[in-house]
C-alpha positions as CSV (number, residue, x, y, z in Angstrom):
1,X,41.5,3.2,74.3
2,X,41.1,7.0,73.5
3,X,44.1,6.9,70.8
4,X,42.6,3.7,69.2
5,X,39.3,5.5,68.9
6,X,40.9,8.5,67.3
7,X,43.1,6.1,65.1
8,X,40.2,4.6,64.2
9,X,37.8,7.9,63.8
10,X,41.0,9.1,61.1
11,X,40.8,6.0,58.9
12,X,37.1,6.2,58.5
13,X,37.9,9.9,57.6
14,X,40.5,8.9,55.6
15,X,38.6,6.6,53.7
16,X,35.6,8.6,53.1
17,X,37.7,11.3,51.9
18,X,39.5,9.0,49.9
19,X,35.8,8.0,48.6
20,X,34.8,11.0,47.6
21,X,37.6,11.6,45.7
22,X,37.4,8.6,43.6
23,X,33.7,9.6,42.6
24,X,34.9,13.0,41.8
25,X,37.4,11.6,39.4
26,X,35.0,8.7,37.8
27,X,33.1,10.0,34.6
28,X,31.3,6.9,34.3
29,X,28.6,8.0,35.5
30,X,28.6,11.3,33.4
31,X,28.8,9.6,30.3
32,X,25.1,7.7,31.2
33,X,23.7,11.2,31.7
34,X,25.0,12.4,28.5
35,X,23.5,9.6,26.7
36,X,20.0,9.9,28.8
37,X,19.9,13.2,28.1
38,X,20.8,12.7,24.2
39,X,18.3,9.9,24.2
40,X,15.6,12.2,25.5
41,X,16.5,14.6,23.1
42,X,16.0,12.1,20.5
43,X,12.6,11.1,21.6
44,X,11.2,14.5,22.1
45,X,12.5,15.7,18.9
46,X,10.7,12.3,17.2
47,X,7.2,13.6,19.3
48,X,7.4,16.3,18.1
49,X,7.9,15.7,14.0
50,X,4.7,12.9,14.5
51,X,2.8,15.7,15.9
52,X,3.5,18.0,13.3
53,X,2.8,15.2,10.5
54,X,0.0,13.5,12.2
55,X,-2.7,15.4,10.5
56,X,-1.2,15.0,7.0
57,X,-0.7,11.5,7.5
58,X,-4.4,11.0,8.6
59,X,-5.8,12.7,5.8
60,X,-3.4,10.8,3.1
61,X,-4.4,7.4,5.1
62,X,-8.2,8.6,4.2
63,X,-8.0,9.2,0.5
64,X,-6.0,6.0,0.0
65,X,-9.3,4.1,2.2
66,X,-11.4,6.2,0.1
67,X,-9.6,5.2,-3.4
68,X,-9.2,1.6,-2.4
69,X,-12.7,1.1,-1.3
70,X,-13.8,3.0,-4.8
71,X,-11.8,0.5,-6.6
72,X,-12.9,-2.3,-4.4
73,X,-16.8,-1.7,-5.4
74,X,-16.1,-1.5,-9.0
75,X,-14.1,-4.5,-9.3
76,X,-17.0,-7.1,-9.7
77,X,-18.7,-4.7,-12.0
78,X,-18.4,-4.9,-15.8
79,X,-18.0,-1.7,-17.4
C-alpha cells in the first residue's frame, strides 16, 4: 500500500512538473499581454491628443454656431 502511495505521490509530481513546464514554454498567453498592453497604449495616447485638442475644438465648434446662427437670422431678410 505504501509503494502504491509513493507511486502514486510521483505521478502527480510528475505531472505537475510536467505542467509547469508546458506553461513555461506556451507564449500564448504573452502574446495577449503584448497586445493589451499595445492596446492601452493606443487608448491613452488617443486620451491624451483629445485632451490636448479639446479646447481648440470647442472654440472652432463656437464660431461655426456663431457664423451659422448669423447667417441663419439674415436669411429671411432682404438686403
Amino acid at each position: 500500500m505504501s509503494e502504491n502511495l509513493s507511486t502514486l505521490e510521483r505521478d502527480t509530481e510528475m505531472k505537475a512538473l510536467n505542467l509547469l513546464k508546458r506553461f513555461q514554454k506556451d507564449e500564448d498567453g504573452a502574446v495577449t499581454v503584448d497586445w493589451v498592453v499595445l492596446t492601452a497604449a493606443i487608448v491613452g495616447l488617443g486620451l491624451i491628443v483629445m485632451a490636448a485638442i479639446k479646447p481648440a475644438i470647442s472654440n472652432l465648434s463656437t464660431s461655426i454656431a456663431t457664423e451659422i446662427g448669423k447667417a441663419d437670422d439674415s436669411f429671411g431678410t432682404t438686403p
